[in-house]
Backbone bond lengths (Angstrom), bond angles and torsions (degrees), N, CA, C in turn:
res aa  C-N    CA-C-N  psi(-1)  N-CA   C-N-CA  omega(-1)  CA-C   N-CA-C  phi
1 X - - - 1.432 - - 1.519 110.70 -
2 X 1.377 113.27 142.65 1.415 109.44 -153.22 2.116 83.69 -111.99
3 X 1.596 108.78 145.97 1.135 110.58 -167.25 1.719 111.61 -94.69
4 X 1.399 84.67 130.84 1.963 88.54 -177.80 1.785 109.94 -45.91
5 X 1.286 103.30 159.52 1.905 108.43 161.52 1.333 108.74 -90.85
6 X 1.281 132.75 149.25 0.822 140.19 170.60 1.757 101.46 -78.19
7 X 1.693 103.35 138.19 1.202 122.07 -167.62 1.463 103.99 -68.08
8 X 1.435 140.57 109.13 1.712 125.81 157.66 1.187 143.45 -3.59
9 X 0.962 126.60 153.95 1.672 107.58 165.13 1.772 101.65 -108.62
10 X 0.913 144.32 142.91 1.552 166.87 -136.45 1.891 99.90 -108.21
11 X 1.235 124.95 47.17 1.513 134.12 -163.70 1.785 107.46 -73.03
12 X 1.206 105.74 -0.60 1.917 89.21 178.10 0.853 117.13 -45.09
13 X 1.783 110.24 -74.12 1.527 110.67 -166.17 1.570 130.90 -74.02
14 X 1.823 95.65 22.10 1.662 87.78 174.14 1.221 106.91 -98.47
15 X 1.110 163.56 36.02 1.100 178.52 -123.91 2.202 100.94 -167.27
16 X 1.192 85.53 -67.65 1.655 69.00 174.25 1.403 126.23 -100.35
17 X 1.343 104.82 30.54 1.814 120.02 173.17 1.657 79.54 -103.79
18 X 1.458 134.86 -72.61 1.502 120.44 164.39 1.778 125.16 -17.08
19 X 0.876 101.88 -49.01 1.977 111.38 -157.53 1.775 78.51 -76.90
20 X 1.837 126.87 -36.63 1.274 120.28 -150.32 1.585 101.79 -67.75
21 X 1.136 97.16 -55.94 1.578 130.56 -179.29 1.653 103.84 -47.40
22 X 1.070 101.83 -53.43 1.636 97.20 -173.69 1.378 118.98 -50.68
23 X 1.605 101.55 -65.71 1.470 112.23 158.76 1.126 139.77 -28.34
24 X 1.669 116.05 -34.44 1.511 128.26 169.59 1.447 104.08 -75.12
25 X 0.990 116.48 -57.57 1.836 112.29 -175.23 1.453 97.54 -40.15
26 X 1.939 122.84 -64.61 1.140 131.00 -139.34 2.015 87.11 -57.56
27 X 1.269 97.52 -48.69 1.574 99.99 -165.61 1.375 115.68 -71.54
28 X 1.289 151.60 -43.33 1.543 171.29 107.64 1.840 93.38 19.20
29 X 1.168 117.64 -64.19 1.399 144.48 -152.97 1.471 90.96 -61.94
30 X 1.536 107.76 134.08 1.720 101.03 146.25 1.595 107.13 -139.59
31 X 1.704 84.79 141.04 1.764 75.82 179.65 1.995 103.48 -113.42
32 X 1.339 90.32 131.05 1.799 103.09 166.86 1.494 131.13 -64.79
33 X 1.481 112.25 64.72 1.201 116.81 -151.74 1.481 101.61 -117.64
34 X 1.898 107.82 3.39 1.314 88.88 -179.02 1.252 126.13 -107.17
35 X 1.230 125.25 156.93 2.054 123.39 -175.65 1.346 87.18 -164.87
36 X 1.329 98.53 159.53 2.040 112.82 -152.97 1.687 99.48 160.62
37 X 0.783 130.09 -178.73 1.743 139.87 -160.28 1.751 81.79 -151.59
38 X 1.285 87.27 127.88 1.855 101.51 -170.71 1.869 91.76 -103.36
39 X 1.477 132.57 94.41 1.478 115.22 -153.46 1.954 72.39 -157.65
40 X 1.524 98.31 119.45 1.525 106.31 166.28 1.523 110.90 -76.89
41 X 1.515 125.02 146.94 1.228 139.98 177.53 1.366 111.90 -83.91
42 X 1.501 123.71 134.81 1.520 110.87 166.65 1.112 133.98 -86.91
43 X 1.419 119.36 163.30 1.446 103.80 -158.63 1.932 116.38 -70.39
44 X 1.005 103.24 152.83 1.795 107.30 173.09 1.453 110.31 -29.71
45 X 1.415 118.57 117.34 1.378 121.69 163.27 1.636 114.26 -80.20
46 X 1.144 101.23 133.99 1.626 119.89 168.95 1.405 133.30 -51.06
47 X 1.291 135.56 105.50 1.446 143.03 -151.04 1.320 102.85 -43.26
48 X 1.467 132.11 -16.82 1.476 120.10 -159.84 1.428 77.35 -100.59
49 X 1.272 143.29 -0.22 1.916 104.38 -167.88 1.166 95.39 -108.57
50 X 1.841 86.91 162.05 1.435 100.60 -168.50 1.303 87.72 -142.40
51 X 1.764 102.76 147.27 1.495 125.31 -142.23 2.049 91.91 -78.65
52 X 0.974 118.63 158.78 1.199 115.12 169.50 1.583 133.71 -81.51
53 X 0.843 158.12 139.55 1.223 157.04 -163.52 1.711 95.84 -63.95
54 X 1.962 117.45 142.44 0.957 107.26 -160.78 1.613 84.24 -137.86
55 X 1.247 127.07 109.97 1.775 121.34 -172.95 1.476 103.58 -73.63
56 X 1.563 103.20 148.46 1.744 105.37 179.53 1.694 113.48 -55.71
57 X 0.837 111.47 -22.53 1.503 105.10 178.38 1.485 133.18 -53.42
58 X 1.961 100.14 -41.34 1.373 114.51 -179.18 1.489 108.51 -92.34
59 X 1.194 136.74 38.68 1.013 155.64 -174.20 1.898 136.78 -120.76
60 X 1.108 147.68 79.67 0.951 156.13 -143.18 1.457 110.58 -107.71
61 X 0.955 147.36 61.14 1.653 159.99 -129.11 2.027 98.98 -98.04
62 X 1.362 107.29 97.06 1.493 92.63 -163.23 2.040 75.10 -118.99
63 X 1.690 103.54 138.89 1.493 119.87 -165.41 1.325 96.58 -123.03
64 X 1.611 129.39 150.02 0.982 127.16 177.28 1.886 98.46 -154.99
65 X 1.638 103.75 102.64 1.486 120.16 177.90 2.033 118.04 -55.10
66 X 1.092 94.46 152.94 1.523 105.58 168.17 1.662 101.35 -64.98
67 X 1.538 118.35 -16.76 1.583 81.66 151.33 1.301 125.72 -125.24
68 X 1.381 118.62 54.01 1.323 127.91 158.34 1.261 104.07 110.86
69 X 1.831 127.17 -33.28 1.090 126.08 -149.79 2.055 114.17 -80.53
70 X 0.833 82.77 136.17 1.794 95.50 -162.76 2.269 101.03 -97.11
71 X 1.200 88.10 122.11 1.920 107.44 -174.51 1.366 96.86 -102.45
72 X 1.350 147.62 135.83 1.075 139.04 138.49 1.484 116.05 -103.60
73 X 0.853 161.42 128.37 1.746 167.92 127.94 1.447 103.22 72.06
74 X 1.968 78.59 67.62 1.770 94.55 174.28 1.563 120.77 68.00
75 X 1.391 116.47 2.91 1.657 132.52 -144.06 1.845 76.86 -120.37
76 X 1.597 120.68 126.11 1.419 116.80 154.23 1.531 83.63 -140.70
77 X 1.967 84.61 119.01 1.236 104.80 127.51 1.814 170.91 -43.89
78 X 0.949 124.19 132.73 1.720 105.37 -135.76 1.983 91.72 -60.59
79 X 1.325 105.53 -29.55 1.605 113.74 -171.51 1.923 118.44 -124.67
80 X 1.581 94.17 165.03 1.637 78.87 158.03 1.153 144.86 -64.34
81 X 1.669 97.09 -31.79 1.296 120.45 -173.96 1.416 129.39 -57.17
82 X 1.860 85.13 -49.92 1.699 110.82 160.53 1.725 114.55 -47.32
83 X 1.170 102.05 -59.71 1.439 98.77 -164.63 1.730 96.86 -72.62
84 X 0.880 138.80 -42.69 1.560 124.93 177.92 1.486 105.11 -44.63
85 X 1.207 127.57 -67.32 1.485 123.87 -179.84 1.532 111.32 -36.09
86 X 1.146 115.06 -55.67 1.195 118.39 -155.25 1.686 109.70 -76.63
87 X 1.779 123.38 -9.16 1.281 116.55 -127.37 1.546 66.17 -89.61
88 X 1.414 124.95 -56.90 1.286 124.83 -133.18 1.636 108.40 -63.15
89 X 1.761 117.15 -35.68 1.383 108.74 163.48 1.393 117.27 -60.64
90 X 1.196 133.47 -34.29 1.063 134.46 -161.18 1.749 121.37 -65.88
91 X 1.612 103.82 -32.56 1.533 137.95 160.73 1.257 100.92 -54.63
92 X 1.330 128.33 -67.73 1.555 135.73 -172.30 1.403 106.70 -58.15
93 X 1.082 112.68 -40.69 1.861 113.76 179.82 1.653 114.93 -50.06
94 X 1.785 80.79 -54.58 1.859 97.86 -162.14 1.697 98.24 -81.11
95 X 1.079 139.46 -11.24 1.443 143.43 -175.71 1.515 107.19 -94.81
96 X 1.363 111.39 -50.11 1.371 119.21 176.83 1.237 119.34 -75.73
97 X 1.447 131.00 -39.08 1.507 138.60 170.09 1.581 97.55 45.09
98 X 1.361 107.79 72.33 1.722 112.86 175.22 1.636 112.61 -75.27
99 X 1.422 123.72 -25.84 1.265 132.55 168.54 1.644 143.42 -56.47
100 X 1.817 82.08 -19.02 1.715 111.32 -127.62 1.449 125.95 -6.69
101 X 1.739 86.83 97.79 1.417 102.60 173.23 1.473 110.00 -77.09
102 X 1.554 105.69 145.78 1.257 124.68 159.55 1.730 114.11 -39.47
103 X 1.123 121.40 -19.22 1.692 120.38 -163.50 1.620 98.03 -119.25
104 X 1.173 130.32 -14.42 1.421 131.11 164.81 1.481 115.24 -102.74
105 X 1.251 107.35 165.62 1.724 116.81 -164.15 1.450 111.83 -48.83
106 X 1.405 108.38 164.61 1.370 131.93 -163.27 1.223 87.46 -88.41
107 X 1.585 129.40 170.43 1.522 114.87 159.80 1.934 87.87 -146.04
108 X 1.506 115.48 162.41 0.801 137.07 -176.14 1.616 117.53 -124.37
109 X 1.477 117.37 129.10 1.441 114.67 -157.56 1.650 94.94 -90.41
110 X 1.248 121.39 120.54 1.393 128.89 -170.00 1.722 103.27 -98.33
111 X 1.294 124.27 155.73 1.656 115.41 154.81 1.218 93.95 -121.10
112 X 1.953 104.04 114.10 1.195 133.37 145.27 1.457 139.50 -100.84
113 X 1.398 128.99 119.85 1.390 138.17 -170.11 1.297 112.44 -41.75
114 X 1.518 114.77 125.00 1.495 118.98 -175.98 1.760 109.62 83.90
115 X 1.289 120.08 -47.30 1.206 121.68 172.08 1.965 120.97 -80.16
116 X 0.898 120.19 -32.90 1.292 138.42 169.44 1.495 103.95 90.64
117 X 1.520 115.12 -141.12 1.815 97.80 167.37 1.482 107.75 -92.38
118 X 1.707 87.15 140.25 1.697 100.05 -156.14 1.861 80.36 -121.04
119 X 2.091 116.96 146.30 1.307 94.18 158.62 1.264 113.72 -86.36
120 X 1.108 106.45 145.66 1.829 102.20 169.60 1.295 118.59 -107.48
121 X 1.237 136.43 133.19 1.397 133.19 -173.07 1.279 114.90 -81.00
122 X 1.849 104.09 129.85 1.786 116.67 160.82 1.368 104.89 -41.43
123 X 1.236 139.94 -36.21 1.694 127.37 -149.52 1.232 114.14 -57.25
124 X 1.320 110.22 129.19 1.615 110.18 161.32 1.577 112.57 -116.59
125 X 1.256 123.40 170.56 1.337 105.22 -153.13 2.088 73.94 -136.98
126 X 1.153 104.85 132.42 1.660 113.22 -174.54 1.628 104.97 -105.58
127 X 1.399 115.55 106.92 1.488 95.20 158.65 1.443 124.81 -114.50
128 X 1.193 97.74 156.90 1.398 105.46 178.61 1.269 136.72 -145.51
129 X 1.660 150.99 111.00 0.728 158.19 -139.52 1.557 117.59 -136.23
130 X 1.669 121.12 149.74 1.107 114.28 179.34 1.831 120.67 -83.44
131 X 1.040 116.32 -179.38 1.368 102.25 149.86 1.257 156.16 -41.27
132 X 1.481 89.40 -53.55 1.746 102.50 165.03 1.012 117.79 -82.15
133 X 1.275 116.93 7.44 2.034 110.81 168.13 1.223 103.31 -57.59
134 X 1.318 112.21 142.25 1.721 139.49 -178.25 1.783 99.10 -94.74
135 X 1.469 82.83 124.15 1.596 101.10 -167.37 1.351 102.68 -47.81
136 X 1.678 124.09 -49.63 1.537 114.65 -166.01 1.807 110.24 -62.61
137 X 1.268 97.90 -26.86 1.617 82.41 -175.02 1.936 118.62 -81.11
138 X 1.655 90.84 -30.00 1.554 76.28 158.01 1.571 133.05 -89.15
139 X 1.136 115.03 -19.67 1.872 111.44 129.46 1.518 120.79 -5.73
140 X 1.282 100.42 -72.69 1.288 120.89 -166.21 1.614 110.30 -61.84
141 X 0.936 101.15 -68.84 1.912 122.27 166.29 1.821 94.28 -39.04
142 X 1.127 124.52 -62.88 1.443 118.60 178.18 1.646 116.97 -39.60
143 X 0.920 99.55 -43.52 1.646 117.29 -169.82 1.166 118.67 -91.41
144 X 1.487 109.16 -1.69 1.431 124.83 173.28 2.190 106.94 -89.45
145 X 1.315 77.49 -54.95 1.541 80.79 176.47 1.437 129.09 -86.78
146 X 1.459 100.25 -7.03 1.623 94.37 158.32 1.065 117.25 -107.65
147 X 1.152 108.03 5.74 2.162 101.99 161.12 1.141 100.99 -80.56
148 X 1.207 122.19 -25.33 1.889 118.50 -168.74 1.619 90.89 -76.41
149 X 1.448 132.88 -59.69 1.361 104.93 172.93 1.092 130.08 -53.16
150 X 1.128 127.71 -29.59 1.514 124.88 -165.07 1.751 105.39 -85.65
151 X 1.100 109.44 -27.32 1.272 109.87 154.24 1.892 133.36 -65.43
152 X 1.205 96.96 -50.80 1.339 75.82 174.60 1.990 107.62 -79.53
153 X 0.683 111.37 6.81 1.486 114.37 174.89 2.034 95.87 -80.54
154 X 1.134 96.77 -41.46 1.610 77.49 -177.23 1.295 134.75 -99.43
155 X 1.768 88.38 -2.53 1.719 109.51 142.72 1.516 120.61 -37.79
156 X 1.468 109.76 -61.91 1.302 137.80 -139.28 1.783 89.39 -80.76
157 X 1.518 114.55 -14.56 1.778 103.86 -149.76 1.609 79.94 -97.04
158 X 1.519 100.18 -45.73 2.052 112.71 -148.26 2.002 73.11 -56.21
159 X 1.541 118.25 -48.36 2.005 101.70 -146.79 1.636 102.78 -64.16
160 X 1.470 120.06 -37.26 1.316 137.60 -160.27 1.557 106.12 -80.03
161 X 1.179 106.98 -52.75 1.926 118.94 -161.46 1.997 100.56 -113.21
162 X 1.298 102.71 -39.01 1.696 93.59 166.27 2.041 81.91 88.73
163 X 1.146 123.22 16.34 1.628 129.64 157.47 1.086 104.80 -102.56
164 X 1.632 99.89 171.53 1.368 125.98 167.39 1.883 97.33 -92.96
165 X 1.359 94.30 144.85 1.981 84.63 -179.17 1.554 118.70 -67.21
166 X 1.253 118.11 -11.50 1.426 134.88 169.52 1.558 108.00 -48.64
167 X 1.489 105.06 -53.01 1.323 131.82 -158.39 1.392 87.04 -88.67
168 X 1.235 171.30 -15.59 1.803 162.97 176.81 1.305 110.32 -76.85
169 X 1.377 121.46 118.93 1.298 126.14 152.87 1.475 124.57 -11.51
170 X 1.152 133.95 159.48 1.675 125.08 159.08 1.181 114.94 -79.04
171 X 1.028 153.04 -14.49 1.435 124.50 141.65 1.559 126.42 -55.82
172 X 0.763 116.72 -40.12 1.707 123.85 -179.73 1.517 101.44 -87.74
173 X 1.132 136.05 10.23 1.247 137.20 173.08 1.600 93.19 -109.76
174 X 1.423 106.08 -50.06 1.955 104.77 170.19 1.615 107.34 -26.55
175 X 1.411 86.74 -63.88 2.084 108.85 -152.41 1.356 97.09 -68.15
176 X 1.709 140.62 -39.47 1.718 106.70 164.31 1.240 96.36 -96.50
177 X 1.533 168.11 42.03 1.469 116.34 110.83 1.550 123.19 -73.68
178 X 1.091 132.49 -12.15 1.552 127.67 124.64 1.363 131.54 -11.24
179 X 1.240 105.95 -50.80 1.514 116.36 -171.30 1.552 100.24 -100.39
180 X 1.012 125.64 -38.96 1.187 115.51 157.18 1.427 119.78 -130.80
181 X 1.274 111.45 117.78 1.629 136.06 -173.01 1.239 101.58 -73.84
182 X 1.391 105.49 144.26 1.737 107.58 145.17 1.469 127.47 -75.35
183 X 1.421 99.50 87.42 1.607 87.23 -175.33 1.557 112.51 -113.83
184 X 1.400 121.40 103.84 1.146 136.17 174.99 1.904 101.65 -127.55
185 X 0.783 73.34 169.69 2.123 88.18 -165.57 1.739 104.52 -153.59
186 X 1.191 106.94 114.67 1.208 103.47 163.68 1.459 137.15 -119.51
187 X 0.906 100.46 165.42 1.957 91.95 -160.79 1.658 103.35 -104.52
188 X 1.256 110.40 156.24 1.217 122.03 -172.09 2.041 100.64 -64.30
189 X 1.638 116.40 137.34 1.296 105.28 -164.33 1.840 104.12 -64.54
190 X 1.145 114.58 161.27 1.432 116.55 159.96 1.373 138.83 -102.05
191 X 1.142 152.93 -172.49 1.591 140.77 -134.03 1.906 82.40 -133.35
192 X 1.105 110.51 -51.26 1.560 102.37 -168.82 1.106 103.61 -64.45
193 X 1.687 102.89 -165.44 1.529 112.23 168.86 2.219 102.63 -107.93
194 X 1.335 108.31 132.08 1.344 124.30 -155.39 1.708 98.87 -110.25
195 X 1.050 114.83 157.75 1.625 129.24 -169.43 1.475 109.70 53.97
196 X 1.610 105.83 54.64 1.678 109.18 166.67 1.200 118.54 -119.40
């Protein structure tokens, strides 16, 4: 007796029940992969201008080394950790200058709508980093100093408007970032190692 074959299995269409499937995950699927500093660019400056003179005072020089370690205004902290905690008051101090100390920014009395004359502070806050800085920590440093604006910005809404700045119209959302700018500046990274 001669022995039967075993019958096939019929495999075409698994191949595009596969390709179907894949496609659904890929599309269904989301992956959380994104982080970026959401920060508009200004527009192109004009070959004739020339930057204005900026006195050491209004200046906040925050450094962050190829190995992680973060300097603020000559000030190193024993850690990273340390200095992250600490950076974001430290921004609010030197930006806000509630004292007005002689050693923190100048401020200039502006007339802004809804706010009336408001001072606004010279400070700019400089960062700078080397090459080998590790993206998350200057991430981190980013998010340090723009919570400090965005904070005192929503200082500025709750004392004035009795809102959260979330909660203000766009005009009155205009008139304190006016009053308080984003002013950070960053410097092109450098090749050495920086805050030594």
């Amino acid at each position: 007796m001669a022995k039967r074959a075993t019958p096939g299995l019929n495999t075409s269409s698994m191949a595009d029940i596969s390709f179907l499937l894949l496609t659904f995950f890929l599309m269904t699927s989301s992956i959380n992969t994104d982080m970026g500093i959401a920060r508009r660019l200004p527009p192109p400056l004009p070959p004739s201008f020339t930057p204005p003179d900026v006195r050491e005072r209004n200046i906040f020089i925050v450094k962050i080394n190829r190995s992680d370690l973060i300097l603020f205004n000559k000030e190193i902290p024993v850690d990273k950790e340390t200095a992250l905690s600490l950076l974001k008051d430290r921004a609010k101090e030197f930006l806000g200058n509630p004292q007005n100390r002689e050693d923190l920014p100048q401020k200039e009395n502006v007339n802004i709508k809804y706010l009336g004359n408001y001072p606004v502070s010279k400070g700019v806050i400089s960062l700078q980093n080397d090459r080998g800085t590790s993206y998350e920590t200057y991430f981190r440093v980013q998010n340090e100093l723009t919570a400090a604006i965005n904070e005192m910005r929503d200082e500025l809404a709750k004392e004035r408007f009795s809102k959260s700045y979330i909660d203000l119209d766009t005009a009155r959302q205009h008139a304190i970032d006016k009053a308080i700018p984003v002013a950070i500046s960053e410097a092109e990274p450098a090749n050495k190692g920086g805050g030594k």
